[in-house]
C-alpha positions as CSV (number, residue, x, y, z in Angstrom):
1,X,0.0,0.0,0.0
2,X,1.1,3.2,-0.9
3,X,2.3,5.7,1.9
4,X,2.9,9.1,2.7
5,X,5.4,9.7,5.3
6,X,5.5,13.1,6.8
7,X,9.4,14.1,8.3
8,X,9.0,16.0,11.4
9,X,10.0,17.0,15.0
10,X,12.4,13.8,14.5
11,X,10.5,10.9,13.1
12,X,8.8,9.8,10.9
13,X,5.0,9.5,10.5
14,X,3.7,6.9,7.7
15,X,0.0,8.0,6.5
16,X,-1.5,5.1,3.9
17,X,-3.3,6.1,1.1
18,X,-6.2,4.1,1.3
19,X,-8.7,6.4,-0.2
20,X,-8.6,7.3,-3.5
21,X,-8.8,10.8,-2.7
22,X,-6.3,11.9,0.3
23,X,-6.5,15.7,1.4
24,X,-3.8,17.9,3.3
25,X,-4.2,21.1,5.4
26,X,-5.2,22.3,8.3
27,X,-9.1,22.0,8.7
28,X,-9.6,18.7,10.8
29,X,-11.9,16.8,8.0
30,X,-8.6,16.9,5.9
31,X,-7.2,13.1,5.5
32,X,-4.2,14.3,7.1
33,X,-4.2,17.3,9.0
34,X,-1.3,19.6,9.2
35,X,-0.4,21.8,12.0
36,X,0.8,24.8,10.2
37,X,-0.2,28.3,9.9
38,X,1.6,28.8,6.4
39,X,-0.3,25.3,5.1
40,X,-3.7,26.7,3.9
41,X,-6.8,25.0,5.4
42,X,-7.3,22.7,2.2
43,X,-3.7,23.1,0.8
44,X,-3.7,20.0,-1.8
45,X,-4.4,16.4,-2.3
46,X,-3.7,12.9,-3.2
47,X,-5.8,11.6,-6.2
48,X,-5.7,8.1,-7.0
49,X,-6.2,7.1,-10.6
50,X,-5.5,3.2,-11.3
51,X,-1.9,2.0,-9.9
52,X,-0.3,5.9,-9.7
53,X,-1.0,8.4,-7.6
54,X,-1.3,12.3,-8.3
55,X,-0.6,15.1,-6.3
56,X,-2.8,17.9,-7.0
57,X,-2.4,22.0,-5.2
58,X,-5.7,23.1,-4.3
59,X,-5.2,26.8,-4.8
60,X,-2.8,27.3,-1.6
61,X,-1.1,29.9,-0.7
62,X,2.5,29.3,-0.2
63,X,2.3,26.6,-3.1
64,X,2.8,22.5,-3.1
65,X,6.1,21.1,-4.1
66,X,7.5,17.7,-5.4
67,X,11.2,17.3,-5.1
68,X,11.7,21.2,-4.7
69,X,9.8,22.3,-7.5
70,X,6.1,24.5,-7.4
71,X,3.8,22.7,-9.1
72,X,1.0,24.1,-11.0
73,X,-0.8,21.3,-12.4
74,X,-1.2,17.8,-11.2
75,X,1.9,15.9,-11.2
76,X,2.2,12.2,-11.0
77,X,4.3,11.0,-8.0
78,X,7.0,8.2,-8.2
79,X,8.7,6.1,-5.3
80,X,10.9,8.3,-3.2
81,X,10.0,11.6,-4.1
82,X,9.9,14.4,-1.4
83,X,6.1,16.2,-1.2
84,X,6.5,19.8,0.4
85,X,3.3,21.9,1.7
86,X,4.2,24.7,3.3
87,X,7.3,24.1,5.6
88,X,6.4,20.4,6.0
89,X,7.8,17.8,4.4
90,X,6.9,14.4,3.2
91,X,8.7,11.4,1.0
92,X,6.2,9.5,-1.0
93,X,6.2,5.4,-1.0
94,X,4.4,3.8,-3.9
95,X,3.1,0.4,-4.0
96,X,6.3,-0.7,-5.4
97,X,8.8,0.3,-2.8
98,X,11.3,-1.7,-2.2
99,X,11.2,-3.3,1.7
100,X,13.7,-2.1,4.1
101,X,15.3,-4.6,5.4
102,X,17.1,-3.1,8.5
103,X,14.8,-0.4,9.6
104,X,10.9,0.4,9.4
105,X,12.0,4.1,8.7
106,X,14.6,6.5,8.3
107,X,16.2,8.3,11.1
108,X,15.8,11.7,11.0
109,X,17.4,14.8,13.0
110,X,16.5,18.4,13.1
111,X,19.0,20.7,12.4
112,X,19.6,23.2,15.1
113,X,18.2,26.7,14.0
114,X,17.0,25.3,10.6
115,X,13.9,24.5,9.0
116,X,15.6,21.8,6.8
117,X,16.6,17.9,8.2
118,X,19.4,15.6,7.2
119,X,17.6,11.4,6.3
120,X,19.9,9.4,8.0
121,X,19.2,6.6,5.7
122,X,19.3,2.6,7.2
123,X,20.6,-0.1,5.2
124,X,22.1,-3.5,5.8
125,X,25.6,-2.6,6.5
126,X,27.3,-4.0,3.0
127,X,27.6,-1.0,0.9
128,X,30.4,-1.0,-1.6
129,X,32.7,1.9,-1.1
130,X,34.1,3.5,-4.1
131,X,37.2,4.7,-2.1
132,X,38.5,5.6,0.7
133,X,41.4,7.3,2.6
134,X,42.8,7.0,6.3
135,X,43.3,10.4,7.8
136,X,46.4,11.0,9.9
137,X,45.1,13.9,11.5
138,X,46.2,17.7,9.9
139,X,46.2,18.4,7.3
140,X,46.9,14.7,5.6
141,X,49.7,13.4,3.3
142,X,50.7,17.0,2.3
143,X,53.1,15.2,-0.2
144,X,50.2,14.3,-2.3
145,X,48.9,17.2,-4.6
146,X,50.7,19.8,-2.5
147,X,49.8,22.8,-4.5
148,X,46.6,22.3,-4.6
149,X,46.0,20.9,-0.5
150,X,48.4,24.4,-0.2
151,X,46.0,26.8,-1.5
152,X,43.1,24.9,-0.4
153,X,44.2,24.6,3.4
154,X,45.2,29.1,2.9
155,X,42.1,29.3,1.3
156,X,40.0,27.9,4.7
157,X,42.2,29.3,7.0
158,X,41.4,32.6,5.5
159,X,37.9,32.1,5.4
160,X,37.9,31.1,9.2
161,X,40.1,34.0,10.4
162,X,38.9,35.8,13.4
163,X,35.6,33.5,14.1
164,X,35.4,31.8,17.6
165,X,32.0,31.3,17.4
166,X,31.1,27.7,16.5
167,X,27.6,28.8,15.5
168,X,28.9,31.1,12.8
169,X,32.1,29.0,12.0
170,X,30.3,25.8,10.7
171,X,28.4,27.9,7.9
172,X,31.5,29.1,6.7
173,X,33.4,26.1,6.7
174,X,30.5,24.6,4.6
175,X,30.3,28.0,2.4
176,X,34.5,27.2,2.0
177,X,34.2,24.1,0.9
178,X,31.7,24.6,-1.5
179,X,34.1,27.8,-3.5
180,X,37.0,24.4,-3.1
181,X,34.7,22.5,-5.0
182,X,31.8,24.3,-7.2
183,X,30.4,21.5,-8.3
184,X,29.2,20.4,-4.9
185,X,25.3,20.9,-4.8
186,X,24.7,20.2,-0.7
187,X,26.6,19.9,2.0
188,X,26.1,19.4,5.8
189,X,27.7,18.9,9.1
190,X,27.2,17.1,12.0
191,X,29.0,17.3,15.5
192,X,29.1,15.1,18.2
193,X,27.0,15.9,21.4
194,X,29.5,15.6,24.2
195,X,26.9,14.2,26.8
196,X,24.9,11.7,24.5
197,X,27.6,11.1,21.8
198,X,24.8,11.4,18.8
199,X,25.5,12.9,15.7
200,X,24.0,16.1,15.6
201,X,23.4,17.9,12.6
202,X,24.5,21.6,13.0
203,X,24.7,23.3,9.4
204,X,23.6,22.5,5.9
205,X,24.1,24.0,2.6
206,X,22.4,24.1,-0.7
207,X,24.0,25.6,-4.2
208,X,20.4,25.5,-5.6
209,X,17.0,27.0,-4.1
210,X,15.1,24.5,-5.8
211,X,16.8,22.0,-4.2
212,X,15.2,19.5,-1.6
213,X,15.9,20.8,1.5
214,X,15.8,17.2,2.9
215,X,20.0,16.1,3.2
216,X,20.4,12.8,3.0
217,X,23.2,10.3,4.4
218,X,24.1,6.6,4.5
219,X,24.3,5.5,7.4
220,X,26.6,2.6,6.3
221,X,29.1,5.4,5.2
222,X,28.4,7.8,8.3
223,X,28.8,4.5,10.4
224,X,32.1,4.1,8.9
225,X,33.8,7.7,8.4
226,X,32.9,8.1,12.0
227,X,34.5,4.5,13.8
228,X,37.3,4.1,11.2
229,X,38.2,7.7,11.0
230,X,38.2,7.6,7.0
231,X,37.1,9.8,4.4
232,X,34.9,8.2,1.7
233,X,34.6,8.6,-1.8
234,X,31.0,7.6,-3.5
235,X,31.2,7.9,-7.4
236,X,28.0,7.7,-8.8
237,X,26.4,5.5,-6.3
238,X,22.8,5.3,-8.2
239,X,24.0,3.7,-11.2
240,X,26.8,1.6,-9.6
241,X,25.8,-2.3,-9.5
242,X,28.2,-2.6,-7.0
243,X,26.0,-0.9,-4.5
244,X,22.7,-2.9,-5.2
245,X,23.4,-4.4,-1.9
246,X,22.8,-1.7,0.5
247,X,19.6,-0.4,-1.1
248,X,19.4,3.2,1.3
249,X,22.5,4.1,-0.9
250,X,20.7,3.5,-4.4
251,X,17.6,5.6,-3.2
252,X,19.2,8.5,-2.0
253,X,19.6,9.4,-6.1
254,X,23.3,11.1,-5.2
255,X,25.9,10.5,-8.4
256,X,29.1,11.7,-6.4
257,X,29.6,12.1,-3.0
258,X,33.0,12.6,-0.2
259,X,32.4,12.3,3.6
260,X,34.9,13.2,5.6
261,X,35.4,12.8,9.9
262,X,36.5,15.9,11.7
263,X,39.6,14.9,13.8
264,X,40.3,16.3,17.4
265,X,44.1,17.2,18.3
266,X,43.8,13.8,20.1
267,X,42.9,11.9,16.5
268,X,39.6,11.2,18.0
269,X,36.1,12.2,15.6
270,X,34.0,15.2,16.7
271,X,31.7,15.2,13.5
272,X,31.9,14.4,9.8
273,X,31.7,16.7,6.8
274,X,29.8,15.0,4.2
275,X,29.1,17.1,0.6
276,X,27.8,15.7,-2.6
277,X,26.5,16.8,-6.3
278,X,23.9,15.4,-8.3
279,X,25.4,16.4,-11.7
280,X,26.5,13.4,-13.5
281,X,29.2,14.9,-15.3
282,X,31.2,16.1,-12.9
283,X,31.9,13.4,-10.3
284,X,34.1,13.7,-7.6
285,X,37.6,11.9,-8.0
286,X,40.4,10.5,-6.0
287,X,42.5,14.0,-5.6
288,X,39.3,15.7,-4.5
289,X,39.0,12.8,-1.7
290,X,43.0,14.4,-1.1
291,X,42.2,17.9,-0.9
292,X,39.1,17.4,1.4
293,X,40.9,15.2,3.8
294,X,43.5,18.3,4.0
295,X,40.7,20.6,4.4
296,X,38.9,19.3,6.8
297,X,42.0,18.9,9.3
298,X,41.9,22.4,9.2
299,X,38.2,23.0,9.6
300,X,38.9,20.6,12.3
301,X,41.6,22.3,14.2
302,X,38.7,25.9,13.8
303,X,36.1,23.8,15.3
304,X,38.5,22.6,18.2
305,X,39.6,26.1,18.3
306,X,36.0,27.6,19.0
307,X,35.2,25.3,21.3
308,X,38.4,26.1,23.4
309,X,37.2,29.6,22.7
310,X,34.0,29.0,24.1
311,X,34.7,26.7,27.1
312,X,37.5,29.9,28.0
313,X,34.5,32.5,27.6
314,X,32.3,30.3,29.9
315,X,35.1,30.0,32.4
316,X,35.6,33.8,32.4
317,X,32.0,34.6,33.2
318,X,32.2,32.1,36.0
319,X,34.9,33.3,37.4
320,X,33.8,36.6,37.0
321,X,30.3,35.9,38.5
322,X,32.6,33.8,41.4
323,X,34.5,37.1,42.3
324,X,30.9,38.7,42.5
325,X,29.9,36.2,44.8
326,X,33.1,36.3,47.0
327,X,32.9,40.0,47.7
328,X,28.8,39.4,48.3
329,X,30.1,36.8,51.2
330,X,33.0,38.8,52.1
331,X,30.2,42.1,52.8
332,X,28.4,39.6,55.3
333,X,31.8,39.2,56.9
334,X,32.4,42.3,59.7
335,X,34.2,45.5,58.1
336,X,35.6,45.9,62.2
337,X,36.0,44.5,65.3
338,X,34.4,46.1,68.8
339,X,37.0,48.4,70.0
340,X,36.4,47.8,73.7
341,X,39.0,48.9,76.5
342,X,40.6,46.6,77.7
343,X,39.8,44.2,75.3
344,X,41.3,42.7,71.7
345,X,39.5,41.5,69.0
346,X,41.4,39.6,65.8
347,X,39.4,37.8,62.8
348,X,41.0,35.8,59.9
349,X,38.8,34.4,57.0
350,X,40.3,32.6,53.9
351,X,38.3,30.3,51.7
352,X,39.8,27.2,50.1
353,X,38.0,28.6,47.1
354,X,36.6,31.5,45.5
355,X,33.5,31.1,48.4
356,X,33.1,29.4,51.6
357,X,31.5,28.0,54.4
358,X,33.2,29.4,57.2
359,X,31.5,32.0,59.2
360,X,32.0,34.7,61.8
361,X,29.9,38.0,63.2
362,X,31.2,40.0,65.8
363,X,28.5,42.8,66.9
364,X,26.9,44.6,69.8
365,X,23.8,43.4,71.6
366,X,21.6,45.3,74.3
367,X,22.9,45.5,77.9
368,X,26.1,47.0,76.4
369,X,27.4,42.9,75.7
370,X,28.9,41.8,72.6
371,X,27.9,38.5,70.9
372,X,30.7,36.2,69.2
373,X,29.9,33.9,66.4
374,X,31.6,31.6,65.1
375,X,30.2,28.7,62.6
376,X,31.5,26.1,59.6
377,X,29.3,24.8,57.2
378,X,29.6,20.8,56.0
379,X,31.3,21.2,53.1
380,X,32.6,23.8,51.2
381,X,32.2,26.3,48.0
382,X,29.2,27.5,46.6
383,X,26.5,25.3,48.4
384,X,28.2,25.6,51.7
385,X,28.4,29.5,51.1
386,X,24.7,29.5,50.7
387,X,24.3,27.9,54.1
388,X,26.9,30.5,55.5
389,X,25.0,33.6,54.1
390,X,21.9,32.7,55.3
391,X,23.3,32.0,58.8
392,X,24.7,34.7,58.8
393,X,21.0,36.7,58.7
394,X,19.7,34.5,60.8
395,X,21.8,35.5,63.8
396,X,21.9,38.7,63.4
397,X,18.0,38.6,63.5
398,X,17.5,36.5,66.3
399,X,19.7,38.4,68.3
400,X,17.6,41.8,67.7
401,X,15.2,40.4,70.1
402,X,16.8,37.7,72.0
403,X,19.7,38.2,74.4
404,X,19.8,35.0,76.4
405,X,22.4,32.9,74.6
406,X,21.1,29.5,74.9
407,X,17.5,30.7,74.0
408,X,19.2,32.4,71.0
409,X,21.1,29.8,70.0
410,X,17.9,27.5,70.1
411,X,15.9,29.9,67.7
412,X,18.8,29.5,65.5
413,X,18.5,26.2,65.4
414,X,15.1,26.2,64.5
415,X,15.4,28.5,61.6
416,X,18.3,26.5,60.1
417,X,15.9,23.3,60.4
418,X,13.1,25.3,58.7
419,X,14.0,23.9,54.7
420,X,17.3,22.3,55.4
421,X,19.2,21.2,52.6
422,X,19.7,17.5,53.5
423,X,23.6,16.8,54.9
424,X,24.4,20.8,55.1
425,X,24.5,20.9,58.9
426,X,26.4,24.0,60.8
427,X,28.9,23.1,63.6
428,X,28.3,26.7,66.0
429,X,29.8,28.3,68.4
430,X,27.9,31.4,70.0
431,X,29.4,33.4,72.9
432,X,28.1,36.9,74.7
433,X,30.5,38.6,76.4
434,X,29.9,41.4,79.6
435,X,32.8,43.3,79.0
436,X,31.8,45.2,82.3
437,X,31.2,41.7,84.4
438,X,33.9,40.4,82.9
439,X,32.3,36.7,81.8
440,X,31.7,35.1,79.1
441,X,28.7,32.7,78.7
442,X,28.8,30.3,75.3
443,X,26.9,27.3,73.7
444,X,28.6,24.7,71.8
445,X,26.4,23.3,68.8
446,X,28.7,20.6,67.7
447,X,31.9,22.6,67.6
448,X,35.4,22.2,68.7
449,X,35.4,23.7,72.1
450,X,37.0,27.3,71.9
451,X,40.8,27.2,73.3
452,X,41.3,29.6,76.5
453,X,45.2,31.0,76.8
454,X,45.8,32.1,80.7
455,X,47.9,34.9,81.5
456,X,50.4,32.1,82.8
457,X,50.4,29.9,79.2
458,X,47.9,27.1,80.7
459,X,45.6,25.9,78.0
460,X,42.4,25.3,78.9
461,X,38.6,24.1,77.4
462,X,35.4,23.0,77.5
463,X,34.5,19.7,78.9
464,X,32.9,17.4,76.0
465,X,29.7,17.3,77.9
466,X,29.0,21.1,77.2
467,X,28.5,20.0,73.0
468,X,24.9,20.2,71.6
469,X,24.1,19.2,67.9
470,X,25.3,21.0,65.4
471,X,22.2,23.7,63.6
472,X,19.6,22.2,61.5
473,X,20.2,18.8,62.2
474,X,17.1,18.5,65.1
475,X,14.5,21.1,65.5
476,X,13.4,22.2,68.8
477,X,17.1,21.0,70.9
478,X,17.7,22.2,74.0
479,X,21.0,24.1,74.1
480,X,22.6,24.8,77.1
481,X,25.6,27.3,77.8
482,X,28.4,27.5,80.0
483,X,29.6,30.9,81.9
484,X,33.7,31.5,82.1
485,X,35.0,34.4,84.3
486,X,38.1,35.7,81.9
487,X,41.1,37.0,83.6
488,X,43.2,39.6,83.0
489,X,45.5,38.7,80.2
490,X,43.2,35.5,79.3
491,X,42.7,34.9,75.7
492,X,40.4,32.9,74.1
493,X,40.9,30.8,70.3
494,X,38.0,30.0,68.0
495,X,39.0,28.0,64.8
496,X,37.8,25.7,62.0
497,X,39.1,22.6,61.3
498,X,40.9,23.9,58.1
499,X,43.6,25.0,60.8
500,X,44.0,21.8,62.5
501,X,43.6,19.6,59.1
502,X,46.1,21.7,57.2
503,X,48.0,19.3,55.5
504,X,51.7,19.3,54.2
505,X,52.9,17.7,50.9
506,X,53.1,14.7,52.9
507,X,49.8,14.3,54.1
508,X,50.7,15.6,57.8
509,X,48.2,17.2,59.9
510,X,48.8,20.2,61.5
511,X,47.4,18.3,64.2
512,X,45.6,20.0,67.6
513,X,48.2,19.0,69.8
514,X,50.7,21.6,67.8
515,X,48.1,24.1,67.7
516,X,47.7,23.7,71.7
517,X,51.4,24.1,71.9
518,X,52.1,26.8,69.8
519,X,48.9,28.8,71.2
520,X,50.6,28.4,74.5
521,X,53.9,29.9,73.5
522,X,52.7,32.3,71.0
523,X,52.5,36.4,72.5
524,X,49.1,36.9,74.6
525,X,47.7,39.7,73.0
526,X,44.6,38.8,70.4
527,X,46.0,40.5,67.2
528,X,49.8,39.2,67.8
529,X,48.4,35.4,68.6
530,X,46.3,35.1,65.5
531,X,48.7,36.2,63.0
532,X,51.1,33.6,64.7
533,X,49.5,31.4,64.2
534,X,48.0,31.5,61.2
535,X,51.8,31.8,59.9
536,X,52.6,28.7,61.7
537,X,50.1,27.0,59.9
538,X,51.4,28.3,56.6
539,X,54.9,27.4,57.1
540,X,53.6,23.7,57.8
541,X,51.6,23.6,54.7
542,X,55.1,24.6,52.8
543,X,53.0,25.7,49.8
544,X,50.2,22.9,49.8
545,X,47.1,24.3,48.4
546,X,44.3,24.2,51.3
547,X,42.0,21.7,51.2
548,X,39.1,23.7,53.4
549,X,38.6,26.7,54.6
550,X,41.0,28.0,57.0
551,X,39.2,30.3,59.7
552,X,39.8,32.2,63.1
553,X,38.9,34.4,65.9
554,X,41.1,35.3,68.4
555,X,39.8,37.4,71.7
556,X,41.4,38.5,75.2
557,X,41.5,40.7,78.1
558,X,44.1,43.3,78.9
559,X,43.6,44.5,81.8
């Protein structure tokens, strides 16, 4: 039975023609309707008369079309040809046709910004080829036909000067190719899709208007340009007997062809280059298989270029959108510390990378007290810095109306629970300090207790029992804190575990007994001890790049 297959969004769609009259267009009693507003409501039809079958316009207004040409009379179809209403094609099968034996229909793949479509033809894998020719990546054997690979290769490389966008570049490699050779009649190209690895058509080219926009491929040949990185030579496959066995080539009606696989610096295939001509006379030969294969390592090496191009674009707006980001965090950080007498108050913030998840606030509450934050995300970069920013709020919030530490700490909690990002939990550590009383009352929300310097050197901290949870791991916990009286010349250590995890180039920790040790040694003032010991904690890295974020606040009393 005769068929109409309409070649669209993809795939193929096989209407029979059963009746012996079949209408197109839009209006919903049509045979087969057509959702189009450039096909007229009753745009044409199919007539059957005995075994042929006519196509006939019915007074449309952008015109009915066999095999790219306007018809204006009815015009007898044959096997194969392509029917155009409107934008939307069809390919004809009469009663005849011969069966397919690999595939129940072509494969077909919109172009990327185009109207038109490439058939990806099936066939049973043993098409004769003509000829063919390894590629060795380049520019080829240069020693074969040098003058003309020469002017050819100077030719495309002066075409492709200057364009880094791989949207623009693959019409002009096509529009190159076809000054190279002017009897080619179409052309396409298809790339590779880095994430699926299909073929993906991404420019075509015709010399003629009224030729059908439909591109067609073997995908015996595409199969075999692609895996065995060679260029192929088709000389005029329809008449050939020795291509009767693969029956897609035959039908696709091309008399020369050349198909060539783009090469990669590596040698490995990003896409193929295929052109072809229809005119019998002037067949594609051996030395134009030559100059192609030299052409197209160039057109290769542009692709890769654009690409690279691209990919370094992309990075630059990321990195510049990164920096954005780091000095968005960095304004959340505080511009100065409380300058209190008797007291000293030293920060240090550095992010493994361009954002972190370290946190810490330093500001005045009510009661003339200053509250002491101090937090690390799980994790680090972007995410984590999410988490940090809105901690970062949320304190500052809480403790607007809230001065009780434990209750503060609490409501925290809560807040960081309300839509928690599964596994980005907070280790905390809040303090309020009476810089009049003298004390210091803290909570400990899954943190490493904060280190306390005496005036004499003793280190001294936390019991274990005084940890809660970290934030937004259980809603509602019941934080407790713990009151310190500090002494004259006490200081007091807050740090994340990039300091005691910083690792040398072998793997060494900086470890928390050394940072015990050194903290005892080091000067008592606040600003003296935290640069010393940040320092010490460079000079055992010895140039490793961190591997978290390396964070610390340093506090004491003077007098």
């Amino acid at each position: 039975m005769a068929k109409l297959i309409l070649l669209q969004g993809g795939a193929a769609t096989p209407f029979d023609l059963n009746n012996s009259e079949t209408t197109l267009g839009r209006l919903p009693e049509c045979t087969i309707q057509v959702q189009s507003n450039m096909v007229s409501r009753k745009h044409a039809r199919i007539l059957q008369q005995d075994d042929r079958y006519v196509l006939e316009d019915l007074g449309s207004g952008n015109g009915s079309f066999v095999n790219g040409k306007q018809i204006n009379e009815p015009t007898p179809l044959k096997h194969d040809d392509r029917v155009k209403i409107g934008p939307i094609l069809f390919r004809f099968e009469g009663d005849g046709a011969p069966e397919d034996k690999s595939t129940a229909a072509p494969t077909l793949v919109e172009g990327s910004g185009h109207e038109t479509m490439i058939d990806i033809t099936g066939d049973d894998g043993n098409s004769t080829i003509m000829g063919s020719l390894d590629t060795v990546g380049g520019f080829g054997l240069l020693d074969v036909n040098p003058e003309a690979k020469l002017k050819a290769i100077l030719e495309i490389s002066r075409s492709l000067a200057g364009t880094v966008n791989i949207e623009a570049l693959l019409p002009r490699i096509l529009d190159t190719f076809f000054d190279i050779f002017p009897h080619a009649d179409r052309g396409c190209i298809l790339i590779e899709d880095e994430e699926t690895k299909a073929m993906v058509p991404r420019a075509m080219k015709h010399r003629r208007e009224d030729t059908d926009e439909s591109v067609k491929l073997s995908r015996t040949i595409l199969n075999q340009v692609f895996e065995q990185k060679q260029a192929i030579l088709s000389a005029d496959a329809a008449s050939d007997e020795r291509f009767d066995a693969a029956e897609s080539i035959s039908n696709l009606t091309i008399r020369s062809m050349m198909c060539a696989p783009l090469l990669s610096l590596s040698g490995d295939p990003i896409g193929v280059i295929n052109i072809d001509t229809q005119n019998p006379l002037a067949q594609f030969k051996k030395e134009d298989l030559d100059i192609m294969v030299a052409v197209a390592g160039q057109a290769a090496l542009s692709v890769e270029s654009a690409k690279l191009m691209s990919t370094f674009i992309e990075k630059q707006k990321q990195d510049n959108e990164m920096k954005i980001a780091s000095n968005v965090q960095l304004a959340l950080l505080p511009d100065t510390l409380p300058e209190i007498p008797g007291y000293e108050f030293f920060a240090s913030y550095e992010a493994a990378q361009a954002v972190g998840g370290d946190y810490y606030d330093v500001f005045p509450i009510t009661g003339g007290k200053v509250c002491l934050a101090f937090g690390d995300v799980a994790g680090k970069g972007v995410p984590a810095s999410l988490v940090m920013s809105r901690l970062s709020s949320v304190v500052r919030s809480t403790f607007q109306h809230v001065t009780d530490v434990a209750k503060a700490v609490a409501q925290i909690n809560d807040h960081m629970c309300d839509k928690a990002v599964e596994g980005r939990f907070v280790t905390f550590v809040c303090a309020v300090l009476d810089p009049v009383k003298h004390t210091i009352s803290v909570v400990n929300a899954g943190h490493m207790s904060p280190i306390f310097r005496t005036a004499k050197g003793k280190i001294e901290e936390f019991d274990d029992k005084t940890v809660g949870i970290p934030l937004g791991v259980l809603e509602e916990f019941p934080y407790k804190s713990v009151d310190r009286k500090l002494s004259p010349g006490e200081t007091a250590v807050l740090y994340t575990d990039g300091v005691s995890e910083a690792m040398n180039h072998q793997s060494e920790l900086y470890g928390l007994e050394r940072l015990r040790e050194f903290i005892a040694k080091a000067p008592s003032h606040a600003d003296e001890l935290g640069k010393f010991v940040r320092e010490d904690v460079k000079k055992h890295a010895d140039g490793r790049p961190q591997n978290d974020d390396i964070t610390m606040m340093v506090f004491g009393r003077n007098l």
